[in-house]
C-alpha positions as CSV (number, residue, x, y, z in Angstrom):
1,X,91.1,-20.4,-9.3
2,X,93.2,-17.3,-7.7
3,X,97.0,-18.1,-7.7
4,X,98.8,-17.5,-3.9
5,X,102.2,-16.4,-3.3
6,X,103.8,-15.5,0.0
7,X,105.2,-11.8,0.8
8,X,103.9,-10.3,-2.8
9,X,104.4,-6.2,-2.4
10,X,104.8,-4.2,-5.3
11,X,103.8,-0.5,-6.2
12,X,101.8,1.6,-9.3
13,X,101.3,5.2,-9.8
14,X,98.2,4.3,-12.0
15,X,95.5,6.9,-11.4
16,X,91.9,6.8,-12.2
17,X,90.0,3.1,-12.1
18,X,91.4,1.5,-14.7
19,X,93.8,-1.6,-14.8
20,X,96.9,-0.9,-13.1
21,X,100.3,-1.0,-14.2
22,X,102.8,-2.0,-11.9
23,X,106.1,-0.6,-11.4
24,X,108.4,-4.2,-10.4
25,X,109.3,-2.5,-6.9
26,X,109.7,-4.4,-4.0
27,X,110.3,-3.7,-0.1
28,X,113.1,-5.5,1.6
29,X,111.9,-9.0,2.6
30,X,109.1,-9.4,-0.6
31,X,108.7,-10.1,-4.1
32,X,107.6,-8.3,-6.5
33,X,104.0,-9.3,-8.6
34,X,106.0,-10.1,-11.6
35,X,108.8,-12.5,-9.7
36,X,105.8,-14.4,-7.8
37,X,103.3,-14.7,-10.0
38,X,102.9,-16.6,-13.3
39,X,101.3,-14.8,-16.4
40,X,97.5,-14.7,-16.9
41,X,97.1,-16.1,-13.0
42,X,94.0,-14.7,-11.2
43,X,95.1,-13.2,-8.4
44,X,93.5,-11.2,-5.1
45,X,95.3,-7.8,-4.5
46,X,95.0,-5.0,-1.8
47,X,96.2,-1.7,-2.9
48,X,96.2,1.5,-1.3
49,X,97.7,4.7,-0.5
50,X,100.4,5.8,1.8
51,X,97.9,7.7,4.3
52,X,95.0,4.7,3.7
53,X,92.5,7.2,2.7
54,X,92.2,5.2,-0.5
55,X,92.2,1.8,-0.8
56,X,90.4,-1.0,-2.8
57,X,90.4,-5.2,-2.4
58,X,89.4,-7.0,-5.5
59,X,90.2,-9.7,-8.1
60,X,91.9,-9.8,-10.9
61,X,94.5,-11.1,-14.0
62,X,98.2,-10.3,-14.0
63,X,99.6,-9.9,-17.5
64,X,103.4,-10.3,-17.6
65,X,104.0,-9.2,-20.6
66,X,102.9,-5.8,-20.0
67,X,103.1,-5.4,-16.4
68,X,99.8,-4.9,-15.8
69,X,97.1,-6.2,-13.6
70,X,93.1,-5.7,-14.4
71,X,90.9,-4.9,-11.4
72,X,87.8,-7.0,-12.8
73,X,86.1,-8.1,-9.0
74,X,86.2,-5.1,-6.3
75,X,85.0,-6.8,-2.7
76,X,85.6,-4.0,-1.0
77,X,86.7,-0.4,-1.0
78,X,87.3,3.4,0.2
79,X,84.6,4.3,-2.4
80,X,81.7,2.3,-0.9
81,X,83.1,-1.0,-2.1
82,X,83.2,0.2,-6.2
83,X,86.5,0.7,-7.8
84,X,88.5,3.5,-6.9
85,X,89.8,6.8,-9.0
86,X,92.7,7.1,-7.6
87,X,94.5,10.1,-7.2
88,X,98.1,10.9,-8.6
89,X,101.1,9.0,-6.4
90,X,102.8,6.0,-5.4
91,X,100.7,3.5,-4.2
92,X,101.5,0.0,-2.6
93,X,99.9,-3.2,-3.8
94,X,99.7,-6.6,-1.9
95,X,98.8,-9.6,-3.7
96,X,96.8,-12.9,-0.9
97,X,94.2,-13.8,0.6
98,X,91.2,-12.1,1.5
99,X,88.2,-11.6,3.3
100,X,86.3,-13.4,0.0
101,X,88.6,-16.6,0.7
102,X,88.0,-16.9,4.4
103,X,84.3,-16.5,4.4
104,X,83.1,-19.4,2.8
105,X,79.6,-20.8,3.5
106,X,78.7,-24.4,3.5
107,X,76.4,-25.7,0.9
108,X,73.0,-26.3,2.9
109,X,70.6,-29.2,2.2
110,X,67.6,-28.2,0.8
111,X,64.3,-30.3,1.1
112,X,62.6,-31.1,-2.3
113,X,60.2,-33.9,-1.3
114,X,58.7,-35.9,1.4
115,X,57.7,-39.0,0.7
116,X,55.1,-41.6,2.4
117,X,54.5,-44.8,1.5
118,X,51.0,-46.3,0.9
119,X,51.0,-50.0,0.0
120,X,52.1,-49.9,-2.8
121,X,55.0,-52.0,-4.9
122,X,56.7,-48.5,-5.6
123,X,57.7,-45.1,-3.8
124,X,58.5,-42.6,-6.8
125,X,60.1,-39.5,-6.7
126,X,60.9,-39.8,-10.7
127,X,61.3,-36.4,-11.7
128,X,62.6,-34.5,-8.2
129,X,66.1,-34.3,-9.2
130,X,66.7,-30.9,-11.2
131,X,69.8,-28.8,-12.6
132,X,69.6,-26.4,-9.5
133,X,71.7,-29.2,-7.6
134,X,74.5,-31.9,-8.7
135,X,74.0,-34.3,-5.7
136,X,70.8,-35.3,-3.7
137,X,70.9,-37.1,0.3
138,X,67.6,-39.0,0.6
139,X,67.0,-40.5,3.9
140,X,64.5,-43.6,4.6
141,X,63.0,-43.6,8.3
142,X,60.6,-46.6,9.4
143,X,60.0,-48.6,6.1
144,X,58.4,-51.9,5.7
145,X,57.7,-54.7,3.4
146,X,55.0,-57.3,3.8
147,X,55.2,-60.8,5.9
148,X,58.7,-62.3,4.8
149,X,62.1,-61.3,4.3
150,X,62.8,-59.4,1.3
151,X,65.7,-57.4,-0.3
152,X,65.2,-53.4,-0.8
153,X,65.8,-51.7,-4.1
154,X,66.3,-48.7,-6.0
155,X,66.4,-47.6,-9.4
156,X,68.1,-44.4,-10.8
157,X,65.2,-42.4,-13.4
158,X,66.0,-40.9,-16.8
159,X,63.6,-38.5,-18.0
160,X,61.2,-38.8,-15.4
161,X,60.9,-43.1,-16.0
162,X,62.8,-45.7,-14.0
163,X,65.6,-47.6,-16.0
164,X,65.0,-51.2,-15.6
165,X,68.3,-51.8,-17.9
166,X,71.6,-53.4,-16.5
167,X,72.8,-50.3,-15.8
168,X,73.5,-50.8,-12.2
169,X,77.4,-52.0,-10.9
170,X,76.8,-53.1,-7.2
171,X,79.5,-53.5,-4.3
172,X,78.0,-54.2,-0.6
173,X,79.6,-54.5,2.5
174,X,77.5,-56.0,5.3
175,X,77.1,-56.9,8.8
176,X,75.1,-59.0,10.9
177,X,73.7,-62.5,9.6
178,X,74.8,-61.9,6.2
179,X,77.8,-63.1,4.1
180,X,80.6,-60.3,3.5
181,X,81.3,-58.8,0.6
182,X,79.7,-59.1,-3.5
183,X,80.3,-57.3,-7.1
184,X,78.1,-58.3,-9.6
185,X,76.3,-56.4,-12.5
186,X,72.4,-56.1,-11.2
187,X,69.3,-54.8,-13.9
188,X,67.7,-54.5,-10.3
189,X,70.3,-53.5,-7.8
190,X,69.7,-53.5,-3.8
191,X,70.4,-50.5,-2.3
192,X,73.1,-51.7,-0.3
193,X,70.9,-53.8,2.0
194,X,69.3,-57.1,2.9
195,X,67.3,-57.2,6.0
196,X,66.3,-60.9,7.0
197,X,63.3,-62.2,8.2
198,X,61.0,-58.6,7.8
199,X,57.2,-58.5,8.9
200,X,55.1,-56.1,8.3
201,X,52.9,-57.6,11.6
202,X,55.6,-56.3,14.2
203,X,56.2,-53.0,14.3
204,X,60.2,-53.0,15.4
205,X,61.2,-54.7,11.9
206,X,61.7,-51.4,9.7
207,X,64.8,-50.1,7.8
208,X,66.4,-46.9,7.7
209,X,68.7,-45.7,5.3
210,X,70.5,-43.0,4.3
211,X,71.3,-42.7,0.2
212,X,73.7,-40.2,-1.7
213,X,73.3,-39.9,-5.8
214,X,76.0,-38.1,-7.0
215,X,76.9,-35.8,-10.2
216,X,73.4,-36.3,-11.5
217,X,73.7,-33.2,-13.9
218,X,76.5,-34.6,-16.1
219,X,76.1,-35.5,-19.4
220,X,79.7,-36.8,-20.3
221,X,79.9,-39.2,-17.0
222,X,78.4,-41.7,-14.5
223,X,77.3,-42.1,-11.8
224,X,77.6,-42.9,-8.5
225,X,75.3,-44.0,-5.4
226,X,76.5,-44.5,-1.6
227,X,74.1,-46.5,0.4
228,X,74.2,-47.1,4.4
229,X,71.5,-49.1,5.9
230,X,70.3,-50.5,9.0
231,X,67.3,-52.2,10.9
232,X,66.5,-55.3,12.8
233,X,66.1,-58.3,11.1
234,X,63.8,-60.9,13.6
235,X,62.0,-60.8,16.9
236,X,65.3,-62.0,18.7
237,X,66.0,-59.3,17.6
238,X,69.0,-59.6,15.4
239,X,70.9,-56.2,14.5
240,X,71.9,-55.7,10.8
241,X,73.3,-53.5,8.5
242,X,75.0,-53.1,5.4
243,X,76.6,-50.6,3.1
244,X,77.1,-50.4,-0.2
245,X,78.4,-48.3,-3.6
246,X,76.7,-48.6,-6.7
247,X,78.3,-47.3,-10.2
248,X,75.5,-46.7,-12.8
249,X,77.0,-46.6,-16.4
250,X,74.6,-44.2,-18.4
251,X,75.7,-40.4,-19.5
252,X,72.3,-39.4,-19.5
253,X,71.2,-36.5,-16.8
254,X,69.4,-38.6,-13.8
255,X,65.8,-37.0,-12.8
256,X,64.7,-39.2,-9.9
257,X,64.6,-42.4,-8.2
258,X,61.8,-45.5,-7.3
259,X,62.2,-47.5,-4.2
260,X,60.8,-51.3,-4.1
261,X,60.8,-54.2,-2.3
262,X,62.3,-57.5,-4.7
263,X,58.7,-59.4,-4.2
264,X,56.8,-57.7,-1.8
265,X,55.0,-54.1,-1.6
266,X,55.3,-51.6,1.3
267,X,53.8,-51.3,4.3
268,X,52.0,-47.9,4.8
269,X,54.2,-45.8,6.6
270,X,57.6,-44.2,7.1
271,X,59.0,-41.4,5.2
272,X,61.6,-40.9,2.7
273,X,62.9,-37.5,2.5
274,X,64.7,-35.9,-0.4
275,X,67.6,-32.7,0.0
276,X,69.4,-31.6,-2.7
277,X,73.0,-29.8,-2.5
278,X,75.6,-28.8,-4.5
């Protein structure tokens, strides 16, 4: 990560494109590179000459030692935005922010599956997750189970199977008809929700959720799910909705995800939608 200082301006007679040495000479009111900066920091620099018709914006490592700093990214520059040669002279150098730090642009979600349920006991999506992304947002819309009230589940997939193991450390939070709040260790965990009193023969009972699955990719850590929920629970009807956080304990890269009822399969319909981000 690039090191920031405040009012950093220093000069170089370096010529040509090479790394630059600096000369430790500093306008009234700044610092020099040397008396800001700490050895071997990354740091963005502007340097240019006295009449602006060279200049150059880049990256690069300042070496104490030696006075020097490398010019090993170039943004921008006089020379259609490659390094410089620059031409015998004094020139001044500014180390800060940049264009490159201001313009950052947000991660977008990408979609990677759309999924519609048949009735069936499972939804899979066992093998979706890949290395392009870390994290995945899956969102349920309009999902059923059969006559009676039934709990919704997930489980996390290792090499495209489901892990039915006790993997699974679940913390919910709910609202509505429900009691408060439980921790427990769960081989089958609920996905943060427990909708009361669900029929598949009226068409107003469904659930939507939205799910997060986090640092998928790692091999040295766990996991983590964050579940919200929400959907109406009887014909009165009775409004409820619950949130949850699950911790799985496994190391292993996670390639997907099954969604289940606890007794019952789904009714046809709905979709679950998978994104993946970074």
């Amino acid at each position: 990560m690039p090191e920031y200082k405040d009012a950093v301006k220093d000069q170089t007679t370096t010529t040509g494109t090479g790394t630059l040495t600096i000369a430790g000479v500093a306008p009234a009111g700044a610092r020099t590179i040397a008396s800001a900066h700490t050895n071997g920091a990354t740091v963005r620099y502007r340097i240019n000459t006295s009449d602006q018709s060279e200049w150059e914006v880049g990256q690069g490592v300042w070496n104490s030692s030696i006075s020097t700093l490398t010019r090993d990214v170039v943004y921008a520059s006089s020379n259609a935005n490659a390094l410089v040669s620059f031409a015998a002279g004094t020139k001044a150098i500014i180390t800060g922010l940049t264009a490159a730090d201001m313009n950052i642009t947000p991660t977008a979600l990408v979609l990677l599956a759309t999924l519609t349920p048949t009735a069936a006991a499972n939804v899979d999506a066992l093998s979706v997750f890949t290395s392009a992304y870390d994290n995945y947002l899956i969102i349920g819309e309009g999902l059923q189970c059969g006559v009676s009230q039934d709990i919704p589940q997930f489980r996390l997939a290792v090499a495209g199977a489901a892990d039915t193991g006790s993997n699974y450390y679940n913390i919910r939070i709910s609202t509505g008809n429900w009691n408060t709040t439980t921790a427990q260790t769960l081989g089958e965990v609920s996905g943060g929700a427990y909708m009361s009193d669900w029929s598949g023969s009226n068409a107003a009972r469904v659930l939507n959720f939205k799910l997060e699955v986090l640092n998928v990719n790692s091999s040295t850590q766990n996991k983590t799910v964050l579940t919200s929920c929400s959907g109406v629970g009887n014909s009165t009807p009775t409004f409820e909705a619950r949130m949850g956080v699950t911790h799985y304990v496994n190391t292993a890269v996670v390639t997907g995800i099954r969604f289940f009822w606890n007794t019952q399969n789904f009714v046809a319909g709905g979709k679950i939608r998978i994104y993946g981000y970074n």
